[in-house]
C-alpha positions in Angstrom: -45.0 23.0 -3.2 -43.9 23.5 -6.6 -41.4 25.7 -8.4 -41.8 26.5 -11.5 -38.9 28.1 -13.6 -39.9 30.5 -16.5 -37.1 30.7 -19.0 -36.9 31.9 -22.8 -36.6 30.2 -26.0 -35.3 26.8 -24.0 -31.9 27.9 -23.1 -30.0 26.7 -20.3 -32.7 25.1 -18.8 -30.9 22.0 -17.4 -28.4 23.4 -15.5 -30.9 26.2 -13.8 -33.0 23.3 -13.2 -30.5 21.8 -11.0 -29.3 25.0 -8.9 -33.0 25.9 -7.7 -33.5 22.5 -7.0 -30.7 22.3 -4.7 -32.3 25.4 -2.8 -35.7 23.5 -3.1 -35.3 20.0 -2.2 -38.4 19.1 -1.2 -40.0 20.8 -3.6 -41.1 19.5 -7.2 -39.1 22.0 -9.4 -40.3 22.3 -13.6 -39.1 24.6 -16.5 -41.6 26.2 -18.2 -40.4 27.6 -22.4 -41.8 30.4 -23.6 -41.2 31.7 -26.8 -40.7 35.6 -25.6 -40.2 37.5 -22.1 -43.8 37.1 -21.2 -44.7 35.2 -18.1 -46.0 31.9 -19.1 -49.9 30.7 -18.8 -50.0 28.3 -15.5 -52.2 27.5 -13.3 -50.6 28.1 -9.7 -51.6 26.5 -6.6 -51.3 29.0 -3.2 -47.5 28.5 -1.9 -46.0 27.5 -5.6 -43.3 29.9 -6.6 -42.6 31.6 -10.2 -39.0 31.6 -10.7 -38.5 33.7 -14.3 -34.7 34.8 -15.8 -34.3 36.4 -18.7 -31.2 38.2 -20.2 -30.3 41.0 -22.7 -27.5 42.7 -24.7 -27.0 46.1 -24.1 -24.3 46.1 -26.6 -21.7 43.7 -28.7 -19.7 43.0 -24.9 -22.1 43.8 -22.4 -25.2 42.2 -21.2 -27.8 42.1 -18.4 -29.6 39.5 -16.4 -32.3 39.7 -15.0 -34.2 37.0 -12.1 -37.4 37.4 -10.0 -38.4 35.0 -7.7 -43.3 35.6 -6.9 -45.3 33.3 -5.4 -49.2 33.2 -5.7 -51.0 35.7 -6.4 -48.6 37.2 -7.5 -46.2 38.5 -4.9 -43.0 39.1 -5.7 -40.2 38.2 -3.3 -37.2 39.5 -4.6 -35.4 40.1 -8.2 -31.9 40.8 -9.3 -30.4 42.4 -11.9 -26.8 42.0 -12.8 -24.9 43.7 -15.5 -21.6 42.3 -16.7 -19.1 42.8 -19.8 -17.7 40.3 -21.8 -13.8 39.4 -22.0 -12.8 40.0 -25.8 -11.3 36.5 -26.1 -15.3 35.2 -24.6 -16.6 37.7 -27.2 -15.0 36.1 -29.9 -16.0 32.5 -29.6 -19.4 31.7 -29.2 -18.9 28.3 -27.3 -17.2 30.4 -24.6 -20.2 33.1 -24.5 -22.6 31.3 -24.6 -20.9 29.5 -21.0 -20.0 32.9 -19.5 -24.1 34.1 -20.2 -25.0 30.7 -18.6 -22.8 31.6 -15.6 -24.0 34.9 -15.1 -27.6 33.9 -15.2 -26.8 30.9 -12.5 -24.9 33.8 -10.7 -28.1 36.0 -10.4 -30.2 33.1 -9.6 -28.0 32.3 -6.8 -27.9 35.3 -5.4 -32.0 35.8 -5.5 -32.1 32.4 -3.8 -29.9 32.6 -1.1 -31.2 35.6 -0.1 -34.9 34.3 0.2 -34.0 30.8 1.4 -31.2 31.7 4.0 -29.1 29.3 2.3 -25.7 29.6 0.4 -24.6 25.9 -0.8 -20.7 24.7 -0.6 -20.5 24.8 -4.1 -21.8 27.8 -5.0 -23.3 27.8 -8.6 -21.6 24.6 -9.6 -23.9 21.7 -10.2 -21.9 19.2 -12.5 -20.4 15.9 -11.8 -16.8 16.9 -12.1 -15.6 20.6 -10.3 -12.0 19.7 -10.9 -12.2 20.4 -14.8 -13.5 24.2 -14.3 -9.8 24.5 -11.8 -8.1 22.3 -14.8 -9.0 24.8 -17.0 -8.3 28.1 -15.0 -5.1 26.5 -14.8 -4.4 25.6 -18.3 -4.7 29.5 -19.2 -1.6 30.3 -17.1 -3.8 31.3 -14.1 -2.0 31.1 -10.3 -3.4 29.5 -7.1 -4.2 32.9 -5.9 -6.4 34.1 -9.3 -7.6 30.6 -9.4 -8.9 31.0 -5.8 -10.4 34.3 -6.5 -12.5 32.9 -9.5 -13.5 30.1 -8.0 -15.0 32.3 -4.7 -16.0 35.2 -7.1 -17.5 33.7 -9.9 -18.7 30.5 -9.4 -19.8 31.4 -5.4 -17.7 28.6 -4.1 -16.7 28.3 -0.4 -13.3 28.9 0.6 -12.7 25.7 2.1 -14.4 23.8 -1.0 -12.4 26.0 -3.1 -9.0 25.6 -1.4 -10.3 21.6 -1.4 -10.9 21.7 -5.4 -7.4 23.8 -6.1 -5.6 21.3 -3.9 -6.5 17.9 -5.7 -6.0 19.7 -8.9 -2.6 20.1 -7.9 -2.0 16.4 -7.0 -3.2 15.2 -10.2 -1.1 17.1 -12.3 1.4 14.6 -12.6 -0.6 12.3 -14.1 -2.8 13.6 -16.8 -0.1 16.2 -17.8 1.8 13.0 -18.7 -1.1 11.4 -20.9 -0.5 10.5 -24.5 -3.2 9.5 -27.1 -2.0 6.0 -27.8 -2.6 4.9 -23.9 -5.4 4.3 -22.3 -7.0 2.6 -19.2 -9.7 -0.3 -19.0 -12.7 -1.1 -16.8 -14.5 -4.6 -16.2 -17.9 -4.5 -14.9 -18.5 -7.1 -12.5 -22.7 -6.9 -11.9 -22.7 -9.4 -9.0 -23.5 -8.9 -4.7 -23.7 -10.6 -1.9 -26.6 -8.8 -0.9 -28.3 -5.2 -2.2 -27.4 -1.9 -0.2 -30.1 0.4 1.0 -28.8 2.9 -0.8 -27.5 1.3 -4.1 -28.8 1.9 -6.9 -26.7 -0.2 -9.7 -28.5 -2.8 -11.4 -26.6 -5.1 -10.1 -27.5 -9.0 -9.1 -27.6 -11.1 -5.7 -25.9 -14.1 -6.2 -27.3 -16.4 -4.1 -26.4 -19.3 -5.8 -27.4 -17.7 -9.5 -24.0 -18.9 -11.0 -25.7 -19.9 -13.9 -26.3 -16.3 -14.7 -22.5 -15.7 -13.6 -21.3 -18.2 -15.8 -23.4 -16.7 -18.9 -22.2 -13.7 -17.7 -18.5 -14.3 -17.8 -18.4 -16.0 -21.1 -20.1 -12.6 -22.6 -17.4 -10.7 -21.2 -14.6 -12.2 -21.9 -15.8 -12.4 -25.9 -15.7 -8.8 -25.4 -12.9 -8.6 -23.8 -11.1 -10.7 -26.4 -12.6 -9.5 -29.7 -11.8 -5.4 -28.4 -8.8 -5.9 -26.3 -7.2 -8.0 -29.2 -8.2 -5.6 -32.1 -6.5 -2.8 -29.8 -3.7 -5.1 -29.7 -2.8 -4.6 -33.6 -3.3 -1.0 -33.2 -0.4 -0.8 -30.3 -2.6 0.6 -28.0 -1.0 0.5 -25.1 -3.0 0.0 -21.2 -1.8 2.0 -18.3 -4.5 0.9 -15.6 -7.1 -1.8 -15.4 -9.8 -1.4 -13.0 -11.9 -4.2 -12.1 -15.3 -3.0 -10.4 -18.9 -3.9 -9.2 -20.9 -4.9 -7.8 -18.0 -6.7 -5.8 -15.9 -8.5 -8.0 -15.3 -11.2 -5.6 -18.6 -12.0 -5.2 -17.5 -14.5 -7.8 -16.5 -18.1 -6.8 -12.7 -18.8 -7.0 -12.5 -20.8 -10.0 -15.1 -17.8 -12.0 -12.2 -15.3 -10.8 -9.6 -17.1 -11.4 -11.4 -17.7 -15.0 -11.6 -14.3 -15.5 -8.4 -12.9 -14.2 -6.7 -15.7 -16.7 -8.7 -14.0 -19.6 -7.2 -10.5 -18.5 -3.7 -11.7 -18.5 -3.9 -13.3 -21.4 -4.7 -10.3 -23.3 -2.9 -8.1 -21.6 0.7 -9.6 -21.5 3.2 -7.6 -22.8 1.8 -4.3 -21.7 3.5 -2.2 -19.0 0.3 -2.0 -16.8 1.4 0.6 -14.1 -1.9 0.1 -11.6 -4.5 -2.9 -11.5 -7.5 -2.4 -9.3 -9.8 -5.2 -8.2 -12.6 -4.1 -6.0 -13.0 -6.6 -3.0 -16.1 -4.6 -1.2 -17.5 -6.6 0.9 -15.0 -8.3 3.4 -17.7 -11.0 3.7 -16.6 -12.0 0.2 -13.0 -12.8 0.3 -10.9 -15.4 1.5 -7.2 -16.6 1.2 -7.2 -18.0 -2.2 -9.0 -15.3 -3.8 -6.6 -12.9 -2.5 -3.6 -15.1 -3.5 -5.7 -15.3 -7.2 -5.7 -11.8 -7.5 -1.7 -11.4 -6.3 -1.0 -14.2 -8.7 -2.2 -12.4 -11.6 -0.4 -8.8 -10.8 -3.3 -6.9 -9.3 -1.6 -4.4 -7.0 -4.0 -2.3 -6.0 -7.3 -3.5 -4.0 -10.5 -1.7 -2.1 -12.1 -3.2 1.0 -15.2 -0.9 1.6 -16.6 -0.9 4.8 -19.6 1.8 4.9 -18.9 1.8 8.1 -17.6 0.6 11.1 -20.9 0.4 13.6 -22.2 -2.6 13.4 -26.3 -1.3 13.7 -25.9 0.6 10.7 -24.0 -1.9 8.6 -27.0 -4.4 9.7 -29.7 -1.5 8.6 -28.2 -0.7 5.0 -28.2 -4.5 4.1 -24.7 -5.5 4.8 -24.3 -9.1 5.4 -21.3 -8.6 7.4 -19.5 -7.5 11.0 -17.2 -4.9 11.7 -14.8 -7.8 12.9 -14.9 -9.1 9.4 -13.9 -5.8 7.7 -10.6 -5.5 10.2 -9.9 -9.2 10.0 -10.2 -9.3 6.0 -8.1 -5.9 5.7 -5.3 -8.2 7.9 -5.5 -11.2 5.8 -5.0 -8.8 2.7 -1.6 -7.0 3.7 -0.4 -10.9 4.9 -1.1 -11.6 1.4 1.0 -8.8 0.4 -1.1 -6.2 -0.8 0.5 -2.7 -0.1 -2.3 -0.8 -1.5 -5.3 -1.2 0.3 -8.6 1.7 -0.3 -11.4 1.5 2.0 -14.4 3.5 1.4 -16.8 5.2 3.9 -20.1 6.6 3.2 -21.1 10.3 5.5 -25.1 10.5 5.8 -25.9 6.8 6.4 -29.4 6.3 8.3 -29.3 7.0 12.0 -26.1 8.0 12.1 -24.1 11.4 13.5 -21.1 13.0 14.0 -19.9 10.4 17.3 -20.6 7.9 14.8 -18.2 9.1 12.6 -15.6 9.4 14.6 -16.0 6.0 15.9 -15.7 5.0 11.9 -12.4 7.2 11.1 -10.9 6.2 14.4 -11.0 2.6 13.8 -10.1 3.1 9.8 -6.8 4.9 11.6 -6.0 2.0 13.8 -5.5 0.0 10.8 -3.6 2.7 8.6 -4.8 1.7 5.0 -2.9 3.4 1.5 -6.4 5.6 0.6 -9.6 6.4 1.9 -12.3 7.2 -0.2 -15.3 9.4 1.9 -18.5 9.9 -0.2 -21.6 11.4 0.7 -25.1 9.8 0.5 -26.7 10.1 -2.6 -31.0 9.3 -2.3 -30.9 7.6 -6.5 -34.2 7.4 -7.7 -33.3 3.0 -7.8 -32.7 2.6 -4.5 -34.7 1.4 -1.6 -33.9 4.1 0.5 -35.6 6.5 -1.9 -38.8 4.9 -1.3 -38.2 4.8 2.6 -37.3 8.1 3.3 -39.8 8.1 6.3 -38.0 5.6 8.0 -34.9 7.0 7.4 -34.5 10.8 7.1 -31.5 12.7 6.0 -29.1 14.3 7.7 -29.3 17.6 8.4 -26.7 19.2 5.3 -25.0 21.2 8.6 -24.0 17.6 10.4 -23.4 16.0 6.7 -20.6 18.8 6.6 -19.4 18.5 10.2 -19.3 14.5 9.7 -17.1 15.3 6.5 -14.7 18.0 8.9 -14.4 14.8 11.0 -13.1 12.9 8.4 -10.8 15.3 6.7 -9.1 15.8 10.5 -8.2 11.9 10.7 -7.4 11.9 6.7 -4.6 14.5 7.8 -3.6 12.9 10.6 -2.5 9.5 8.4 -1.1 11.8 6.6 -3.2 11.6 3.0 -4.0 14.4 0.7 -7.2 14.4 -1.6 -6.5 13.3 -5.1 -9.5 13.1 -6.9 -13.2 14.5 -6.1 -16.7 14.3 -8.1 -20.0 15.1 -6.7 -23.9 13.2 -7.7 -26.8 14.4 -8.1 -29.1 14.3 -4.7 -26.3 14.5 -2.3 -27.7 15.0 1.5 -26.1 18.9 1.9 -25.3 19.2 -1.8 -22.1 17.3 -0.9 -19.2 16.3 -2.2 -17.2 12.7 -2.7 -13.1 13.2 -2.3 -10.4 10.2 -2.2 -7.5 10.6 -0.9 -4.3 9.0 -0.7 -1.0 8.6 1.2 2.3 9.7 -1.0 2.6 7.6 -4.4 -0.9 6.0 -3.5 -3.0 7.7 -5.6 -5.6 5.7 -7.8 -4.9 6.5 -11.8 -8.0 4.9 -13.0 -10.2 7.2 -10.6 -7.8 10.4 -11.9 -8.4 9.2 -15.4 -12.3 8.5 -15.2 -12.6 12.0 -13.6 -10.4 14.0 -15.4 -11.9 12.8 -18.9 -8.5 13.4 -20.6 -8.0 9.7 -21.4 -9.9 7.1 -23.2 -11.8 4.6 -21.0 -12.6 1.2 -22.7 -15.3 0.3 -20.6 -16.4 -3.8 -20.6 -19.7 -5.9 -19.7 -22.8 -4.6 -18.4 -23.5 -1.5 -17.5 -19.6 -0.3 -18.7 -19.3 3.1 -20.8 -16.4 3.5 -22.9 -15.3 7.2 -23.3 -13.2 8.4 -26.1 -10.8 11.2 -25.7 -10.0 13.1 -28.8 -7.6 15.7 -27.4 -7.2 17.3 -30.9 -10.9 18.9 -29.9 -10.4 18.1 -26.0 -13.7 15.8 -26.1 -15.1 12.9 -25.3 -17.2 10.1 -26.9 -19.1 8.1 -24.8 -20.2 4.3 -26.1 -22.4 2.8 -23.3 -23.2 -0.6 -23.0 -26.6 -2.3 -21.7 -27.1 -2.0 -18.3 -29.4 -4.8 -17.9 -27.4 -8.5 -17.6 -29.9 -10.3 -19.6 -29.9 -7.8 -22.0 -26.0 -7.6 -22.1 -25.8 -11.1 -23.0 -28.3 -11.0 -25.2 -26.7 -8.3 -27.4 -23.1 -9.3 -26.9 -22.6 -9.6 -31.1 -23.9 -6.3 -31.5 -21.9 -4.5 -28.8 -18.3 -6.1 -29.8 -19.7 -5.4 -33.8 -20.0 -2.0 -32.8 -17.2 -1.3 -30.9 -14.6 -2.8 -33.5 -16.2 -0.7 -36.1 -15.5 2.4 -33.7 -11.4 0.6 -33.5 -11.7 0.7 -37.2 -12.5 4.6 -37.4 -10.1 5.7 -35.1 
């Protein structure tokens, strides 16, 4: 089955893409341009849909939107019309009317859809990455919890509980990015290396197994980078509030590559006032004493041991090389080695797994009483093996995905953390959502920073994106680097050439 979306003149055509395809997702969904209102010339097979939106002014402040949702031969199922007037302050700006048409449209669209399909997704019209910046924003122009709330429900069709969820975390990071200046900013260090490749990863990242020639190459790219930008931000005064060291797993590394690498980093770094420094650990399978008396050594205070997980048949199905006694024996090891902030991660929607499951996981995470826990939800990416072996390993229904989540959010409470930060992916089983959360004073800066998108990021080695905030025009500049490790190393001239002549602009 195919849905085909009919929409003028090439507007909006992305984000309308992504809302039908979230009431579709089995379905092969395509946006069709035509240059007026007329239905476009196609060729339909029987049981492909015709999804066409259009719009209209009927004055300077009012318009009208229109959807219709046919099938073959030409049936139609259903339309909606809806007629709206503009604000004055959206009518004078044409960035902001251009949005609120956008919204309306997605509005109408939803509506037509969930009335045909049954279905009315979490998050409402809402498709992007980051939720929190549309409450940010409500925020910024004076609004309350309550009107907040009421937008949020109203106009953007979110559920109350993923609404009161959103309005929640925006609260807890206020602190933070209300106290963000332009001359600070936070770095990230790509580490591209595994132990072994998840099911469901999709990074281009590396299996060591014994490649430490590539690690070594590697490692003398990075730090170059990390040298030539780091020391031209130096002479500037820029000044580093968090350093986040991520993978891959980091500590896939040997001990003297880390220890290599973390003597690089503190090199450069002395001096600054580094409030948090993250160093993801992953896979308990890759640490050991002296790595985690390397990383105390060299100020890291804030660590991640990820478990998935904690049934042992599904770590051994999504290509974990470890045991669950490893996870509980390597989070020990790290508080003896004095680490106070410990994350762990857990993924809802694994293969083969359910809601008993899941309480199995969040019960044993509880016995051990870490500093955050981190719950995402499955994404199927396009890289990973589990996209091509979705016969082997079908979803979970979206229903248990958000009972599994209800499971976690009761023990969450119970430890007593609060969410903190939130994003959501694209191909999330249940249209999902991915929330970390944190006991008191726990809270992760770099993950409120690289969400929030009101700092700059200066991202390093493969794979890394730095993003430049300019809050003069509240934007961001994004500088990627190649994601490829050969290709990283191969181009490592070119991306320090470019980035210093970006230092030099600034």
């Amino acid at each position: 089955m195919n849905v085909f979306i009919s929409l003028p003149n090439g507007q909006f055509g992305h984000v309308i893409w992504e809302l039908t395809r979230i009431f579709f997702p089995d379905g092969e969904v395509k946006v069709l341009y035509t240059e007026s209102d007329e239905k476009p010339v196609q060729e339909y097979r029987l049981g492909d849909y015709l999804l066409t939106a259009r719009y209209k002014y009927i004055n300077d402040w009012e318009i009208e939107v229109y959807s219709q949702l046919e099938i073959k031969p030409d049936e139609v199922l259903g339309y909606k019309i809806r007629r709206k007037k503009l604000e004055k302050n959206i009518k004078d700006s044409v960035l902001e009317k251009k949005r609120a048409i956008k919204r309306i449209i997605c509005q109408c669209i939803y509506d037509l859809l969930a009335e045909h399909t049954g279905n009315r997704p979490y998050w409402g019209i809402l498709t992007g990455v980051r939720p929190l910046k549309v409450v940010h924003n409500l925020m910024d122009e004076g609004l309350s919890d309550t009107e907040v709330l009421d937008i949020l429900s109203s106009e953007y069709m979110i559920k109350q509980e993923k609404a009161e969820l959103l309005l929640e975390t925006a609260n807890n990071q206020l602190n933070i990015l209300k106290a963000n200046r332009d001359d600070v900013v936070s770095v990230y260090i790509h580490i591209p290396f595994c132990p072994t490749k998840c099911l469901y990863c999709s990074f281009p990242s590396v299996v060591m197994n014994g490649k430490s020639n590539i690690a070594d190459s590697y490692l003398d790219c990075l730090i170059l980078e990390l040298e030539q930008i780091i020391g031209a931000l130096n002479k500037r005064g820029t000044k580093i509030q968090s350093i986040y060291i991520g993978g891959g797993t980091p500590t896939a590394l040997t001990h003297s590559q880390l220890e290599r690498l973390m003597s690089a980093v503190k090199l450069l770094t002395d001096g600054h006032k580094i409030r948090e420094y993250t160093v993801e650990c992953g896979r308990p399978d890759s640490l050991d004493v002296n790595k985690l008396a390397t990383l105390k050594a060299f100020g890291v205070n804030r660590i991640s041991i990820n478990p998935q997980s904690m049934n042992q048949e599904t770590l051994d199905e999504i290509g974990r090389a470890h045991t669950v006694e490893q996870i509980i024996s390597s989070f020990h090891m790290a508080r003896e080695s004095g680490f106070d902030c410990i994350n762990m991660d857990v993924i809802v929607g694994l293969p083969n797994e359910n809601i008993s499951h899941m309480e199995k996981t969040m019960a044993s995470l509880a016995s051990l009483d870490p500093d955050n826990i981190t719950v995402h939800t499955l994404a199927v990416k396009r890289a990973s093996r589990l996209k091509d072996s979705l016969e082997k390993y079908p979803l979970t229904h979206d229903d248990i995905a958000e009972e599994m989540l209800a499971v976690c959010r009761r023990w969450i409470r119970k430890i007593g953390m609060v969410p903190y930060y939130l994003y959501r992916q694209k191909y999330m089983v249940g249209n999902l959502e991915n929330v970390g959360y944190a006991k008191d004073g726990k809270e992760c800066i770099y993950n409120i920073q690289m969400m929030g998108e009101k700092q700059t990021i200066w991202g390093f080695g493969a794979g890394a994106v730095t993003k430049l905030y300019f809050s003069a025009e509240d934007r961001i500049e994004r500088v990627p680097n190649a994601k490829d490790v050969t290709v990283y190393i191969k181009r490592i001239e070119e991306t320090i050439m470019r980035k210093k002549m970006i230092i030099e602009k600034l």
